[in-house]
C-alpha positions as CSV (number, residue, x, y, z in Angstrom):
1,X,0.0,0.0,0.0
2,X,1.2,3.6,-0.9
3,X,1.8,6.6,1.5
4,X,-0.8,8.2,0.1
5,X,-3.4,5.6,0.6
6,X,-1.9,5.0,4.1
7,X,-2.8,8.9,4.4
8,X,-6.3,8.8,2.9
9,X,-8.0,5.7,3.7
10,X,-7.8,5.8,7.6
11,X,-9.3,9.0,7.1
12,X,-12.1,7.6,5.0
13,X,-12.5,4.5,6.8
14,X,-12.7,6.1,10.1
15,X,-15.2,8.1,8.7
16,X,-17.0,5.7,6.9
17,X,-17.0,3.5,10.1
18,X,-18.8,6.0,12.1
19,X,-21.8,6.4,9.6
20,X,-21.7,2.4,9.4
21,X,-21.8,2.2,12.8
22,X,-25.0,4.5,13.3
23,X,-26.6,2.7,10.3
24,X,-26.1,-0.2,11.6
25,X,-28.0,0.4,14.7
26,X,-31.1,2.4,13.0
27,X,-31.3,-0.3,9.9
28,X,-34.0,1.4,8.3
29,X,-32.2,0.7,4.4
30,X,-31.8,-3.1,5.3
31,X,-33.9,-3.9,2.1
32,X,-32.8,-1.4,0.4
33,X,-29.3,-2.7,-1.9
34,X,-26.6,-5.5,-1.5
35,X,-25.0,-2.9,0.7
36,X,-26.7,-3.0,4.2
37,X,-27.1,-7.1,4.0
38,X,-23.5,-7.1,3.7
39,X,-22.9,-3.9,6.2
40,X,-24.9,-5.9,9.1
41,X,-23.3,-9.0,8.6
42,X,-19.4,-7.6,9.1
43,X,-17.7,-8.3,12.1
44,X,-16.2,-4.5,12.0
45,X,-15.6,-1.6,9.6
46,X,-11.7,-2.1,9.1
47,X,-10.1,-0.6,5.9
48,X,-10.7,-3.8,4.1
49,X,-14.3,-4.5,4.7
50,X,-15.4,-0.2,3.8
51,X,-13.8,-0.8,0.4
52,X,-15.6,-4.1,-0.1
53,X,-18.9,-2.5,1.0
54,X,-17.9,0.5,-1.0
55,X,-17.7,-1.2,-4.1
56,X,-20.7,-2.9,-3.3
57,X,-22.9,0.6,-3.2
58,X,-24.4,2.1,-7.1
59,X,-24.7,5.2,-5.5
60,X,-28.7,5.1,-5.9
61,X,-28.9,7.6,-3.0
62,X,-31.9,6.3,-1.9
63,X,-30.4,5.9,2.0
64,X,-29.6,9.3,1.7
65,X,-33.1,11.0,0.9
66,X,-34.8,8.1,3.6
67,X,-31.9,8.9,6.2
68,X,-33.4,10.9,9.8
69,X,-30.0,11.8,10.2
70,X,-28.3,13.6,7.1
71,X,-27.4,17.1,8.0
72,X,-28.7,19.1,9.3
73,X,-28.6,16.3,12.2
74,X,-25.4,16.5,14.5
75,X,-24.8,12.8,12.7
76,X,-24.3,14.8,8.9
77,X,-24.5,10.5,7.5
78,X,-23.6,10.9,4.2
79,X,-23.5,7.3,3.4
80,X,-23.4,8.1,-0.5
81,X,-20.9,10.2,-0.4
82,X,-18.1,8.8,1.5
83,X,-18.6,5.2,0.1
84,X,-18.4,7.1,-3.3
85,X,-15.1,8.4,-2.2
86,X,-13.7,5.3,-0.5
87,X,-14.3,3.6,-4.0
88,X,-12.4,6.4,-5.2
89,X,-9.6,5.8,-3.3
90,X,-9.7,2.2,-3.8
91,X,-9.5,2.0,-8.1
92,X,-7.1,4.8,-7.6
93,X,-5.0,3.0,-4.6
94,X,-4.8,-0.3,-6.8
95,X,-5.1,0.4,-10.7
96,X,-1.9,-0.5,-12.9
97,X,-0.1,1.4,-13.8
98,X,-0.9,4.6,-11.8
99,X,0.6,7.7,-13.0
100,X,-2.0,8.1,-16.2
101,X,-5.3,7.1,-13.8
102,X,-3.9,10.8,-11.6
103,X,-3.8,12.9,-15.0
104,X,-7.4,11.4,-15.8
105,X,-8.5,12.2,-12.3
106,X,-7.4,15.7,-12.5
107,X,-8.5,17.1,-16.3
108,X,-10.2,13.9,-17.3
109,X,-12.4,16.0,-20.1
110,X,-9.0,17.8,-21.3
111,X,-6.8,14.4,-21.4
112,X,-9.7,12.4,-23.2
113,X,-10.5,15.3,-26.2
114,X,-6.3,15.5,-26.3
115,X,-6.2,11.8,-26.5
116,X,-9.1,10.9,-28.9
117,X,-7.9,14.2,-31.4
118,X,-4.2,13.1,-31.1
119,X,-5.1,9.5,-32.2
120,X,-7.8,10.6,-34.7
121,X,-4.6,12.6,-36.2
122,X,-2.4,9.6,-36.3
123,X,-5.0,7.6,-38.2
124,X,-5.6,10.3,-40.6
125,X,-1.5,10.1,-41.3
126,X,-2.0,6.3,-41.4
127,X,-4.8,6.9,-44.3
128,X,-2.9,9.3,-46.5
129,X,0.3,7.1,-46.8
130,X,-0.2,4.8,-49.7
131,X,-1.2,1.4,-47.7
132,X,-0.2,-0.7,-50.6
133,X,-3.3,-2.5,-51.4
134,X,-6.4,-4.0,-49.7
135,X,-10.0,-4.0,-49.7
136,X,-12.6,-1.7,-48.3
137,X,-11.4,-0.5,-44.7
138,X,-8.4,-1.8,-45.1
139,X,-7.3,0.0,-48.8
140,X,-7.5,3.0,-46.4
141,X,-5.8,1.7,-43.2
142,X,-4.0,-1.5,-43.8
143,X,-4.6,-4.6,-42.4
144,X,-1.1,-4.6,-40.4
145,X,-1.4,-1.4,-39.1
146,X,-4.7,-1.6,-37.6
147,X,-3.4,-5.3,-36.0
148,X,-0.2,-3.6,-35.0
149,X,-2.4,-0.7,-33.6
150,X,-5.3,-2.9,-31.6
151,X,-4.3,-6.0,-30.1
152,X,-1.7,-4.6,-27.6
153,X,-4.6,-1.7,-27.1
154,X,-7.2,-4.6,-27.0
155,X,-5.0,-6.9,-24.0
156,X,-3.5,-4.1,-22.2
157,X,-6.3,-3.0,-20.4
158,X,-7.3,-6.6,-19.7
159,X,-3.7,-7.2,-18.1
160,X,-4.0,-3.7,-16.2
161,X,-7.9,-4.0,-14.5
162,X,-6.6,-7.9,-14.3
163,X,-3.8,-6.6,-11.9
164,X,-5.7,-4.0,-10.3
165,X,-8.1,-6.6,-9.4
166,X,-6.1,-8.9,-7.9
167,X,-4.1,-6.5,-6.1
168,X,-7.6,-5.6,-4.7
169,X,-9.1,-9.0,-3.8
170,X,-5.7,-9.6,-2.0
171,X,-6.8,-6.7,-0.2
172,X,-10.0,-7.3,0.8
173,X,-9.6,-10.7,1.2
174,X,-12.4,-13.7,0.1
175,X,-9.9,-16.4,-0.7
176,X,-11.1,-18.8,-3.7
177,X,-14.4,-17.8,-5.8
178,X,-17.1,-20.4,-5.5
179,X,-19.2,-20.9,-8.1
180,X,-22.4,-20.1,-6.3
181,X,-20.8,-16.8,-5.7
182,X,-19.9,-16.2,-9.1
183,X,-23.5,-17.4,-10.9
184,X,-24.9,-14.7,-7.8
185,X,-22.9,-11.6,-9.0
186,X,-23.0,-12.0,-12.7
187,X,-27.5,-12.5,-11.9
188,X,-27.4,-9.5,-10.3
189,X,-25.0,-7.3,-12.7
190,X,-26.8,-8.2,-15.4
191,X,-30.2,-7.2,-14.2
192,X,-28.8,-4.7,-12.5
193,X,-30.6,-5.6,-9.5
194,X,-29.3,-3.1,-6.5
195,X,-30.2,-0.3,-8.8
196,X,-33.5,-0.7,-7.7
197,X,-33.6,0.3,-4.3
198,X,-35.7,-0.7,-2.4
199,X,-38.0,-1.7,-5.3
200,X,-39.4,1.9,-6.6
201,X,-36.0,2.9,-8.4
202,X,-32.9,4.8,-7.5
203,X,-33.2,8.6,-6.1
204,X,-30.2,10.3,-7.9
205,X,-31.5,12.7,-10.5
206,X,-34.9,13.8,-8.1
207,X,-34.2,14.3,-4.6
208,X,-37.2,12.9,-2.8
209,X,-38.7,11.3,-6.2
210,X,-37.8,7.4,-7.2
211,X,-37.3,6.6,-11.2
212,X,-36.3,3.8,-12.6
213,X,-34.2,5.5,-15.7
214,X,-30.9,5.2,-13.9
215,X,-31.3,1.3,-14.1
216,X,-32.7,1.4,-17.7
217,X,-29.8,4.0,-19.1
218,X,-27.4,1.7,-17.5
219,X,-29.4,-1.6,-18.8
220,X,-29.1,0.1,-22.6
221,X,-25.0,0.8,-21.7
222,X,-24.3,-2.4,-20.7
223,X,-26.2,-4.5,-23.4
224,X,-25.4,-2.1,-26.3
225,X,-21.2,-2.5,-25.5
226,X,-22.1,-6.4,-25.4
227,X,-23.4,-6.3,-28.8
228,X,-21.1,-4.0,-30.3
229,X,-18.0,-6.1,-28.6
230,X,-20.2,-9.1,-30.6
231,X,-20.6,-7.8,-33.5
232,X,-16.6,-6.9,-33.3
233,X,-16.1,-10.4,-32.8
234,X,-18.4,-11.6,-35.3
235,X,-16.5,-9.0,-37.7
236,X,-13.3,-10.8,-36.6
237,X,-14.3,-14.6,-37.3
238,X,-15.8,-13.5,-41.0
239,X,-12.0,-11.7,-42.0
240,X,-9.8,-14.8,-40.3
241,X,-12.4,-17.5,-40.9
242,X,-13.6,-16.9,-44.1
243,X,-11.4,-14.0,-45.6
244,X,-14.3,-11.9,-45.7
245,X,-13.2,-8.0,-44.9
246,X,-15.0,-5.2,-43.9
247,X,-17.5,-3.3,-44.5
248,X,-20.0,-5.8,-44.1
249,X,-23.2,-6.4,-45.9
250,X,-26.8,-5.1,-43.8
251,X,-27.6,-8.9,-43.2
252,X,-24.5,-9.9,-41.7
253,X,-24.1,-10.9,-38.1
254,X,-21.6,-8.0,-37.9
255,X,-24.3,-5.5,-38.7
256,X,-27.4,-7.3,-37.1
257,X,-25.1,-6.9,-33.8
258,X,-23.6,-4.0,-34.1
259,X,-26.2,-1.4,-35.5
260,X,-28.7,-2.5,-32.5
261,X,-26.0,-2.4,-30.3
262,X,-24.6,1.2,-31.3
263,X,-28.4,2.7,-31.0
264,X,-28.6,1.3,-27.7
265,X,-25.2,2.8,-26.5
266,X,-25.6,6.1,-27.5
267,X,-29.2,6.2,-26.2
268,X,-28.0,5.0,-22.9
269,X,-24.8,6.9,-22.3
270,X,-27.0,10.1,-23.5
271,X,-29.1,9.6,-20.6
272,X,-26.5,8.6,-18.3
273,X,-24.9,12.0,-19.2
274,X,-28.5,13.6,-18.7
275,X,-28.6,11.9,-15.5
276,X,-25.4,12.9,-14.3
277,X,-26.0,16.8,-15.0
278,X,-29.1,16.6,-12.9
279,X,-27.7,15.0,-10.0
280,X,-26.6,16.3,-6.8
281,X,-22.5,16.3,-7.0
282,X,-22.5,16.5,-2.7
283,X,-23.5,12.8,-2.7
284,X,-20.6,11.8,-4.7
285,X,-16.7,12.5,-5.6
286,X,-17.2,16.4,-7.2
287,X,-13.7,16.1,-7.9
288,X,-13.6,13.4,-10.2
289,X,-17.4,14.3,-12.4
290,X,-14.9,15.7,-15.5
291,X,-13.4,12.4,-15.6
292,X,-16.7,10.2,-15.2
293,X,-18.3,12.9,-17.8
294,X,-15.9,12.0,-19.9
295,X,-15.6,8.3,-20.5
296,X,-19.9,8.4,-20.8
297,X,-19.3,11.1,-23.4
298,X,-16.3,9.2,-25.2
299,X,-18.5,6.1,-25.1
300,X,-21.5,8.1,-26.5
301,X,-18.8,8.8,-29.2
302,X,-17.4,5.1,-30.0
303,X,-21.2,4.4,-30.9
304,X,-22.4,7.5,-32.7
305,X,-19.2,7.5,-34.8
306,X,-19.5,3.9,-35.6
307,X,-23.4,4.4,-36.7
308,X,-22.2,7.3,-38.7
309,X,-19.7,5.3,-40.7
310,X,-22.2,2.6,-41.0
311,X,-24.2,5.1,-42.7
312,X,-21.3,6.9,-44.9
313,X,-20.5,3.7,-46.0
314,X,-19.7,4.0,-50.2
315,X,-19.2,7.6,-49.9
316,X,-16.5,10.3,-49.5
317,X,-17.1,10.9,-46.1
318,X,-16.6,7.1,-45.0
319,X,-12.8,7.4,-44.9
320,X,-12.7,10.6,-42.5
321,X,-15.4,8.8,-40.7
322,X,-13.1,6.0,-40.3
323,X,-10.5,8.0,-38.5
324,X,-13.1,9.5,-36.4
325,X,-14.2,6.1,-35.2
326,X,-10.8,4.7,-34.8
327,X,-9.8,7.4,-33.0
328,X,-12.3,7.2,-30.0
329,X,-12.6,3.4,-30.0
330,X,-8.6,3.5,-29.6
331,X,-8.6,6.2,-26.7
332,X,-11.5,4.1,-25.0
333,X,-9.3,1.1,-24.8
334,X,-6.3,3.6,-23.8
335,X,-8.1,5.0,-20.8
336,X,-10.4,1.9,-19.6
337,X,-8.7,0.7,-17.0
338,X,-8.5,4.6,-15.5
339,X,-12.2,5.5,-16.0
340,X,-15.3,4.5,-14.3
341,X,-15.0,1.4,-16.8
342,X,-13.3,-0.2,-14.3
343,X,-16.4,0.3,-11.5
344,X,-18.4,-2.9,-13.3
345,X,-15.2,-5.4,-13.1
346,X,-15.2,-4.2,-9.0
347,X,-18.6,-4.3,-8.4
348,X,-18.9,-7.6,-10.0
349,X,-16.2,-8.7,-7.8
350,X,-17.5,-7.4,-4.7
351,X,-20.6,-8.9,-5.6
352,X,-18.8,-12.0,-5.7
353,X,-17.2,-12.1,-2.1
354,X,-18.2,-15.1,-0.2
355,X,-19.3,-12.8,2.4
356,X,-21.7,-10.9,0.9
């Protein structure tokens, strides 16, 4: 563990412990998310079991707005908030390798335009060198470039939120995954379950008033990236499988994935961004909204870019388009494992713990 998280988390945790401590005695949220099940079962609040909970928490905010003691009771819980910032200081503490996660934290909008304009630049070099032949995509960019250019960008976030994980499971502890565990988390990530509440819907965009569009924009997130990372597969299999190359016919799987897939991710990252406007940033990490605005902005851009080339497709506009797309599907892979990307592959694993 660093100096600095040595500095910061006793701070958080103690902090955290003390509004644990007083929910844990009202438990009036018991039903409410995976959070308080797993909050009342813990022998203490030590470092290890407030990140776990931490990561736990989809900062619904419905405990917050059903709370008797938020400020301006002499308690001031703020169970949103400092969860929100002990998961903070957990990805921060534990991603690999750190020192481009701090410039992301601190001018997260100005490194991701800087990053997706740079790399857009590089591909439009890459297009006006003579690629030597090829068909479709690839008479613009060839074929070796673009392999040269996105496998190492396609594994190294793996390896990086692969080591971030483990450093953190060695952290909070668990010891082997049982299978039980594992069918449990991926249920509830996948219908989002916890983003329900306590049954009426989450509280973040309207105060006293439950909605359910925070769990549907996040539902439309999730399974539009899982088609559009199918379709990419299915896009892969037809040019190594059968020497078919891009762009792809209407009818083909690549298409019937990815067009669905891309309407569904920009609809749902436009209302997460919607959602994130509206909400209150004092039940959350203020200093880190750039950053989270703009991964759901860069991922509104993968999509819309994609759709657009899709639709340019046979015209002069499809090889600038191509840049375009490249260039933010390239700085999303870049900055993954610094973004809130890397929130799902924690939750999923705090979902897991044995103890939850």
């Amino acid at each position: 563990m660093s100096d600095d998280m040595r500095d910061e988390m006793p701070e958080t945790a103690g902090e955290a412990r003390r509004q644990m401590e007083i929910c844990n005695a009202c438990r009036y949220c018991e039903g409410y998310c995976a959070v308080f099940p797993a909050m009342f079962a813990a022998d203490g609040f030590s470092p290890d079991v407030v990140s776990r909970l931490a990561n736990l928490c989809h900062n619904c905010r419905g405990c917050y707005y059903s709370c008797q003691y938020t400020a301006p009771h002499e308690f001031a819980v703020n169970l949103p908030a400092i969860l929100a910032e002990a998961r903070h200081e957990s990805w921060k503490e534990f991603v690999w390798p750190r020192r481009f996660a701090l410039s992301f934290e601190r001018a997260g909008v100005v490194t991701a335009a800087t990053l997706t304009a740079a790399f857009i630049f590089f591909f439009w070099l890459a297009a006006v060198i003579p690629s030597g032949g090829g068909e479709g995509f690839y008479a613009v960019i060839s074929h070796g470039v673009m392999v040269m250019i996105f496998v190492p960008a396609f594994l190294f976030p793996l390896v990086a939120i692969g080591v971030s994980l483990v450093r953190w499971r060695r952290f909070v502890g668990g010891g082997r995954l049982r299978r039980s565990d594992i069918r449990r988390a991926f249920r509830d990530a996948a219908t989002m379950r916890n983003l329900g509440g306590g049954g009426d819907g989450c509280n973040f965009e309207d105060g006293d008033g439950f909605s359910q569009w925070r769990r549907v924009w996040h539902q439309l997130t999730l399974w539009g990236f899982l088609l559009c990372f199918a379709s990419t597969c299915a896009g892969s299999a037809m040019r190594y499988g059968f020497g078919l190359e891009a762009p792809y016919a209407w009818y083909t799987p690549p298409k019937l994935l990815g067009v669905p897939g891309g309407v569904l991710l920009c609809f749902g990252t436009a209302g997460l961004a919607w959602l994130k406007v509206r909400a209150d940033p004092a039940l959350g990490v203020a200093r880190i909204w750039g950053g989270e605005m703009a991964f759901i902005l860069l991922l509104f851009g993968v999509s819309a870019t994609g759709l657009a080339l899709y639709g340019a497709t046979g015209t002069v506009f499809a090889d600038w388009l191509l840049c375009v797309h490249l260039g933010f599907v390239l700085s999303f892979f870049v900055m993954m494992p610094y973004s809130k990307m890397v929130h799902g592959f924690y939750r999923l694993a705090a979902l897991a713990h044995p103890k939850n």
